[in-house]
C-alpha positions as CSV (number, residue, x, y, z in Angstrom):
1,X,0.0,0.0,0.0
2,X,1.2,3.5,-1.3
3,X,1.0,6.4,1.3
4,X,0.4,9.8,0.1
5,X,1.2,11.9,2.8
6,X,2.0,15.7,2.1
7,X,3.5,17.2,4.7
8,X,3.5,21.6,4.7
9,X,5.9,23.4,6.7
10,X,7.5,26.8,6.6
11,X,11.3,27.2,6.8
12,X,12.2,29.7,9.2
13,X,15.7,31.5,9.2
14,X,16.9,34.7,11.3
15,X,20.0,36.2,9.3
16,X,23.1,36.5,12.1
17,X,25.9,37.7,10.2
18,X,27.6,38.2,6.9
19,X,30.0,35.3,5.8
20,X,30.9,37.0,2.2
21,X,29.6,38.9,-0.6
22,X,30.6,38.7,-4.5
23,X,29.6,40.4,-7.3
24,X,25.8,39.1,-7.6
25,X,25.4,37.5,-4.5
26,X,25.6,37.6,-0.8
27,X,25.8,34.6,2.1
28,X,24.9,35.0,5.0
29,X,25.4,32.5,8.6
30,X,22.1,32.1,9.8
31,X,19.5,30.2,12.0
32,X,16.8,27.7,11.2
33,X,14.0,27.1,14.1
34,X,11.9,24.3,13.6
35,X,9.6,22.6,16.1
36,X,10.0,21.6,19.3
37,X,13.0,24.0,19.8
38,X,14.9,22.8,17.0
39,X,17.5,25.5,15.9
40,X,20.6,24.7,13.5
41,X,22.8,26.8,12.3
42,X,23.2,27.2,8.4
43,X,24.6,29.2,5.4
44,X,21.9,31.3,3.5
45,X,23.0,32.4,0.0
46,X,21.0,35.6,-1.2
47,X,20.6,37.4,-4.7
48,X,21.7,40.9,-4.6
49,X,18.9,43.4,-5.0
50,X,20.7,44.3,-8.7
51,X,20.2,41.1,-10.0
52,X,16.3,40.1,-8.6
53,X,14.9,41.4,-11.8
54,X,17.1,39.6,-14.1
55,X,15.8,36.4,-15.2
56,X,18.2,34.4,-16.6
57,X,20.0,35.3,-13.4
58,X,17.3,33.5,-11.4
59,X,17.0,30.8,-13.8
60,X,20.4,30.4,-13.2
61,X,20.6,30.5,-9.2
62,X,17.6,27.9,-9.5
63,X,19.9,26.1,-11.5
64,X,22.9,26.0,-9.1
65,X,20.1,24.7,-6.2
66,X,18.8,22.2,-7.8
67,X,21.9,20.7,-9.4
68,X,24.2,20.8,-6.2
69,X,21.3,19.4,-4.3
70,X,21.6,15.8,-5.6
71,X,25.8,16.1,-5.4
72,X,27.2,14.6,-2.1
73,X,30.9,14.6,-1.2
74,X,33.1,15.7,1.6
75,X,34.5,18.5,-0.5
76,X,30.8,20.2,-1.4
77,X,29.0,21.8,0.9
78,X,25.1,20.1,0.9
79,X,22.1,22.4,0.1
80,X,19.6,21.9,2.4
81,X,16.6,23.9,0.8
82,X,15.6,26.3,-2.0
83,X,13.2,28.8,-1.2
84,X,11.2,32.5,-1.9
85,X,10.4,35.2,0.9
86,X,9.4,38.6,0.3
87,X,9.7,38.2,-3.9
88,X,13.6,36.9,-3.4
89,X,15.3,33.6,-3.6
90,X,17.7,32.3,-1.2
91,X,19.2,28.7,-0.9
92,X,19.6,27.3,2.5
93,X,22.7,25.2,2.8
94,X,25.2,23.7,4.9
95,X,27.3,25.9,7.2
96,X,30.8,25.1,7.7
97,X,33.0,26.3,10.6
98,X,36.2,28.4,10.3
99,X,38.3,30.4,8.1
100,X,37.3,31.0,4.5
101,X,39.5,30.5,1.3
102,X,41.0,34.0,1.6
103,X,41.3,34.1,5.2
104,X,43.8,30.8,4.8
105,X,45.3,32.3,2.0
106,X,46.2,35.1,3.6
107,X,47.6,33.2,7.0
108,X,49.8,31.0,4.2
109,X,51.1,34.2,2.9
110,X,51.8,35.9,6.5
111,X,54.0,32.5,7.6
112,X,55.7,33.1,4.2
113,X,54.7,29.8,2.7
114,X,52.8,28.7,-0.3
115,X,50.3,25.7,-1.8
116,X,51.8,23.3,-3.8
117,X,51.4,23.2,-7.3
């Protein structure tokens, strides 16, 4: 026997800080409540307000959501959810701890070292 159960729910976030910003877009660390007291932390990745009236821009973010969804390795970090509040698109994703790409770049540089080829 087949179930069909929907179920409904509404993701909530509270943007905490800004983890980086590039040229179209802008990720944020932020918080997702749930029931019961569930809170997680995550990354949310925001359209600039530039680009919201571009559509192949959208079409594009949409894109990136849905094909990074179904890709799971170590190395990538997991998207959680793609959603729409207040007319924008975000995508909820993993949130990882510690020092970004320039931020260990930099440190490599200030201990006078450099990556391998």
């Amino acid at each position: 026997m087949k179930d069909n159960i929907t179920i409904h729910d509404s993701f909530r976030y509270e943007l905490i800080r800004k983890i980086a910003e590039g040229g179209m877009g802008v990720v944020y660390e932020a918080r997702q409540y749930g029931a019961r007291d569930f809170t997680k932390t995550v990354a949310i990745k925001l359209i600039k307000e530039g680009f919201l009236d571009q559509p192949m821009f959208l079409k594009n973010f949409i894109g990136e959501a849905k094909l990074v969804a179904n890709l799971i390795h170590t190395n990538i970090v997991q998207t959680y959810h793609l959603g729409e509040a207040n007319g924008k698109c975000y995508i909820a994703m993993e949130y990882i701890h510690g020092m970004n790409l320039d931020q260990f770049l930099q440190l490599i540089d200030a201990n006078g070292r450099s990556l391998p080829p």
